[in-house]
C-alpha positions in Angstrom: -88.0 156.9 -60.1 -87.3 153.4 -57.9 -83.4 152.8 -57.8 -83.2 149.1 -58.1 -79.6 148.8 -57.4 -79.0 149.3 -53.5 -76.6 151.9 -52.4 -73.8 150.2 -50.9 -71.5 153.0 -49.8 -71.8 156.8 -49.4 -69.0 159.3 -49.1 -69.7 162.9 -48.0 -66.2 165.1 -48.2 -65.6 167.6 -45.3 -62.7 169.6 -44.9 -60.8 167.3 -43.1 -62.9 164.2 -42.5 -64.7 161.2 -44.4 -68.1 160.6 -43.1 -68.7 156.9 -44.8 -72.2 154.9 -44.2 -71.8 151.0 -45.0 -75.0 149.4 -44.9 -73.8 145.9 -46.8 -76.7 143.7 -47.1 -78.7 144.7 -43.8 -82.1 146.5 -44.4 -82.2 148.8 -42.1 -79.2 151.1 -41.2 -78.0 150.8 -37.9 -75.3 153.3 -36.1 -72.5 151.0 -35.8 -72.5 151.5 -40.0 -71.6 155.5 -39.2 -68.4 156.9 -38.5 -66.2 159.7 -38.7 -62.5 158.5 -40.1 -60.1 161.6 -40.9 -59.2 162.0 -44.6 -55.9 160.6 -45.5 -52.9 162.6 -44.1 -49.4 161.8 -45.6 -47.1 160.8 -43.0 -43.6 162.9 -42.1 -41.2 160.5 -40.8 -38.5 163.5 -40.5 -40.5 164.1 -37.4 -40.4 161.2 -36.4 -36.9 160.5 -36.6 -35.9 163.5 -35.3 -38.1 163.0 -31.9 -36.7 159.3 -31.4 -32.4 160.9 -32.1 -33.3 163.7 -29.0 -35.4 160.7 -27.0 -32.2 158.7 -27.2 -30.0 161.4 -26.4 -31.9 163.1 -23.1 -31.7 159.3 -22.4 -28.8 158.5 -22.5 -27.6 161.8 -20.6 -30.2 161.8 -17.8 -28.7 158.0 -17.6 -25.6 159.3 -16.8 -25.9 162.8 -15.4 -23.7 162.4 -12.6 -20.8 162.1 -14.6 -18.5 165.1 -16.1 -17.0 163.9 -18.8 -18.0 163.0 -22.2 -16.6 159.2 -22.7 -17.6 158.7 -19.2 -21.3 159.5 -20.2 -21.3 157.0 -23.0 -20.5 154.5 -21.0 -22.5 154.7 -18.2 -25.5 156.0 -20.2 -25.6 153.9 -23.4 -26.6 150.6 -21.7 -29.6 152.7 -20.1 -30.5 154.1 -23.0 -30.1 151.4 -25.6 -32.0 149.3 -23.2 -35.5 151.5 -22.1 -35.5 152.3 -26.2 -35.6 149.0 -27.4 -37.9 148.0 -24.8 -40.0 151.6 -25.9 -39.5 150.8 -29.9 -41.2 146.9 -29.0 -44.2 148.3 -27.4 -44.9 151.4 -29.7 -43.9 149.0 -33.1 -46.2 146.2 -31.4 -49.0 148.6 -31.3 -47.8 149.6 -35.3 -47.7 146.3 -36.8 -50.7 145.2 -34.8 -52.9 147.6 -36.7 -51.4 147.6 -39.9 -52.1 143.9 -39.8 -55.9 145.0 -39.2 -56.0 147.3 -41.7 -56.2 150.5 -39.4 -54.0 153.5 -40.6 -51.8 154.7 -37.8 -48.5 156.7 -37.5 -45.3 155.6 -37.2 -44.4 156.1 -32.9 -43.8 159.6 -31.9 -41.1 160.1 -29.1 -41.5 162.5 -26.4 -37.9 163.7 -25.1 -37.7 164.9 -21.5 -34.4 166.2 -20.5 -34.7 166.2 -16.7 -33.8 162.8 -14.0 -35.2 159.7 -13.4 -35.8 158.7 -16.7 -35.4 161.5 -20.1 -38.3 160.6 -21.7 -42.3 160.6 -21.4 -42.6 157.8 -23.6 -43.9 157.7 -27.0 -47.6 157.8 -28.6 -49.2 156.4 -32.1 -51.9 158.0 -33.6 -54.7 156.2 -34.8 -56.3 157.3 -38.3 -59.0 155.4 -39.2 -61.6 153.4 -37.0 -61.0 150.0 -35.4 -63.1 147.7 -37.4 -63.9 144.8 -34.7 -63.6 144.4 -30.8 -60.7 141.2 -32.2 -59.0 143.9 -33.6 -58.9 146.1 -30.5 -57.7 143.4 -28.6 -54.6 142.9 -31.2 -54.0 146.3 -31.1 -54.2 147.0 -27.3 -52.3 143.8 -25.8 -49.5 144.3 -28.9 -47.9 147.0 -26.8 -47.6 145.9 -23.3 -47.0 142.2 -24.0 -43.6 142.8 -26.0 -42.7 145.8 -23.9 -42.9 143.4 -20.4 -41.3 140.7 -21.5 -37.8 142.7 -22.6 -38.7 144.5 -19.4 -38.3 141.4 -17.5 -35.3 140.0 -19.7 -33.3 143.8 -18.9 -34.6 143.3 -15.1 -33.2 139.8 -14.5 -30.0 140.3 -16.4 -29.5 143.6 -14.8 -30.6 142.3 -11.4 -27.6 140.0 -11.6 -25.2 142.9 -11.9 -26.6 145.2 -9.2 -25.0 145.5 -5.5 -26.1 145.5 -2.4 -24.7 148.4 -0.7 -25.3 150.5 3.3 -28.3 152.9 2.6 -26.9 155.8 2.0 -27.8 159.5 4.3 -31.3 160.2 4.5 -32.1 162.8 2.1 -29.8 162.3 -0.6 -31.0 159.4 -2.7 -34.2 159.6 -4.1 -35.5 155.5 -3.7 -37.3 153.8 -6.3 -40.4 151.5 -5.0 -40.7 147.3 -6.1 -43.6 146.0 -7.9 -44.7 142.4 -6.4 -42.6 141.3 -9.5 -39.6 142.9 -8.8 -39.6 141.8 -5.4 -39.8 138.4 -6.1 -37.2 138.5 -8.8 -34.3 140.2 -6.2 -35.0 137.9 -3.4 -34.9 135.1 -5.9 -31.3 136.3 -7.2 -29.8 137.6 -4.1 -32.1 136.5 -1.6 -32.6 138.5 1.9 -31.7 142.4 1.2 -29.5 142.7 5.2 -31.0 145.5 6.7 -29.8 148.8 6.2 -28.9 147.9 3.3 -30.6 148.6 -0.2 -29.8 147.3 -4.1 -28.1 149.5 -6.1 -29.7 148.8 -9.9 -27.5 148.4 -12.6 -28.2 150.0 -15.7 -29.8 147.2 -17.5 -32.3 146.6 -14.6 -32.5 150.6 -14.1 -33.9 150.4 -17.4 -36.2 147.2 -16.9 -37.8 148.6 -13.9 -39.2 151.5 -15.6 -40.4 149.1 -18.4 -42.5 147.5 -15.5 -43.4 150.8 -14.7 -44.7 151.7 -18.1 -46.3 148.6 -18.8 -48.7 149.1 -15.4 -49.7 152.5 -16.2 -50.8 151.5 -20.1 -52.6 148.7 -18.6 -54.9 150.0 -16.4 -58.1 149.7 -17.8 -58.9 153.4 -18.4 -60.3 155.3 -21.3 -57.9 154.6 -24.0 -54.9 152.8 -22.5 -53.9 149.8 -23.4 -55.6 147.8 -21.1 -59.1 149.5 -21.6 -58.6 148.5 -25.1 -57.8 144.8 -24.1 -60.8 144.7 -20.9 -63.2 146.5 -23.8 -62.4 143.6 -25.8 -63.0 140.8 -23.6 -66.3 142.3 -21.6 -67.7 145.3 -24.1 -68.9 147.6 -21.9 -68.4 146.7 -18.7 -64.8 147.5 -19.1 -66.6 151.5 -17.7 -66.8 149.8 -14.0 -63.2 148.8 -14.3 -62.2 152.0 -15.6 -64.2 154.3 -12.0 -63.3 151.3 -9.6 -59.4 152.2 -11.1 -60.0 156.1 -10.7 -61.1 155.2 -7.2 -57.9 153.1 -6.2 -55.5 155.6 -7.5 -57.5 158.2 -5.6 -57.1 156.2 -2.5 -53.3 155.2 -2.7 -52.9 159.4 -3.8 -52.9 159.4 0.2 -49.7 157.7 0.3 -48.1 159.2 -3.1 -49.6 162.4 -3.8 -48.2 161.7 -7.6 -51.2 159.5 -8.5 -53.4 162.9 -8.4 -51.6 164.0 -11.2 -52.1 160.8 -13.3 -55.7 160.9 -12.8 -56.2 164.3 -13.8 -54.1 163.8 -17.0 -56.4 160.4 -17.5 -59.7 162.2 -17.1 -58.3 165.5 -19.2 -57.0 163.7 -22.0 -58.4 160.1 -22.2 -61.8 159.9 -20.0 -62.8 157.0 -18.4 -65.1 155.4 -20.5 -64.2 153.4 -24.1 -65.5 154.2 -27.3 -67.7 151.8 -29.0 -66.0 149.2 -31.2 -68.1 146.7 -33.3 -68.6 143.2 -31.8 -67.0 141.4 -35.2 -65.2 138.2 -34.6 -65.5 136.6 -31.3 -62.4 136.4 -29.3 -60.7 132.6 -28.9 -60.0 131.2 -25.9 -56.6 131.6 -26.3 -57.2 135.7 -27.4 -59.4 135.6 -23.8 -56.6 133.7 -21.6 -54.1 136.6 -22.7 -56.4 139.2 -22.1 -56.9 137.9 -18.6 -53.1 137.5 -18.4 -52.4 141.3 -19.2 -54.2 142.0 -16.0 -52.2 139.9 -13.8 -49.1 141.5 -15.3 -50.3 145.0 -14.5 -51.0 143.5 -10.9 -47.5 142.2 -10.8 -46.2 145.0 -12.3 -47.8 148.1 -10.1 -45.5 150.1 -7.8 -47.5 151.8 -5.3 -44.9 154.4 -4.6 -42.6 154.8 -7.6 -40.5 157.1 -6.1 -39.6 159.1 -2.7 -36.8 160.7 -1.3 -34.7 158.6 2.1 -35.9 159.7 4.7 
């Protein structure tokens, strides 16, 4: 018997997933129309919550771990830690809003706590639930994260810049040193000029805090797999973002010879997030405007790199 009323959607139930073809008005079916999207999972923000109270606290105590007593922590500590979580909140909730504006279902930001020095935290991740319907969309969701997150970063940095000292360098092997970005470089020589020599800048909390913003905002924008910035460089040239993503793998190999650290970070990148971007649908065209910040978040993860992040005095 001929069906004269076209099939428009069809749902097949697994366990855990939805497997949905939408064909709309196009004859034949092509594989864009096929994807996997996971079946609804209600959210726990308990988990949540409780993740971001022990990210603020190993924060805030790795931010002032020197100190002995308890009032003495909460002052040194809180403008550290209020600081990197705001600046951590704005580029996890950017990424948030960004797709609940688009219609993609994803978590609420998961912190990771880590209770050792420089920093007490890994960060945070969102998890995605359902597919990202155009490369516009991607974009959004990608540059959402990074854009809000550097420019706090860069508010904390100046302010906190203001309030640092210059002090001697201190004995070799006792102070672990912290490396500059092209950015940050610029910004101290344009608020205290020449650095004498033998002397180095002391960071105040606030700009303690901005630095690693910088530092977090270069690592999600390197155009890898799923970071940030392969979302954003899959947007503006499809594919071709996969020659970015090896020509990346190969520069971070190279500058492993001068900090063995970046041999970690690309064997977490290849483990866990591959090189290559999953296919988005075309969809709407990016604007010019969409395109000029795209570029943009490149030059800010130029600015924003630090070759050597950190090294003991020598």
């Amino acid at each position: 018997m001929l069906l004269k009323k076209k099939i428009q959607s069809v749902k097949v139930w697994a366990i855990n997933y939805v497997a949905r073809l939408n064909t709309g008005n196009r004859p034949p079916l092509q594989s864009r129309d096929i994807f996997i999207e996971p079946r609804q999972v209600r959210d726990r923000p308990a988990i949540n919550i409780l993740l971001f109270i022990v990210t603020f606290l190993t924060i805030t105590f790795v931010g002032a771990s020197s100190l002995d007593t308890f009032s003495a922590v909460l002052i040194s500590g809180l403008p550290y830690s209020v600081t990197l979580i705001v600046i951590l909140l704005s580029h996890e909730f950017g990424h948030y809003c960004a797709a609940r504006k688009f219609g993609v279902r994803a978590t609420l930001p998961y912190f990771i706590p880590f209770p050792f020095p420089p920093i007490g935290t890994m960060g945070a991740i969102i998890k995605t639930r359902s597919p990202i319907p155009s490369r516009r969309a991607l974009f959004y969701i990608g540059a959402m994260g990074p854009l809000p997150g550097f420019v706090l970063s860069l508010v904390a940095v100046i302010a906190g810049i203001y309030l640092s000292e210059i002090k001697p360098l201190p004995a070799p092997g006792q102070e672990l040193l912290f490396g500059d970005s092209l950015l940050f470089v610029m910004l101290v020589k344009l608020i205290h000029g020449s650095i004498p020599p033998g002397h180095i800048i002391y960071l105040s909390p606030y700009a303690w805090a901005g630095w690693i913003g910088f530092l977090i905002t270069s690592l999600n924008l390197m155009p890898i797999g799923q970071l940030d910035g392969s979302h954003i460089l899959y947007a503006l040239i499809g594919r071709k973002q996969l020659l970015f993503g090896w020509a990346s793998v190969a520069g971070l190999a190279i500058m492993s010879f001068i900090w063995q650290g970046w041999i970690i970070w690309i064997v977490l990148t290849l483990l866990l997030l591959m090189v290559a971007h999953p296919d988005v649908p075309d969809g709407e065209p990016l604007t010019a405007v969409e395109k000029t910040v795209g570029w943009l978040c490149m030059v800010i993860l130029i600015m924003t790199f630090v070759p050597v992040p950190v090294e003991f005095l020598q």
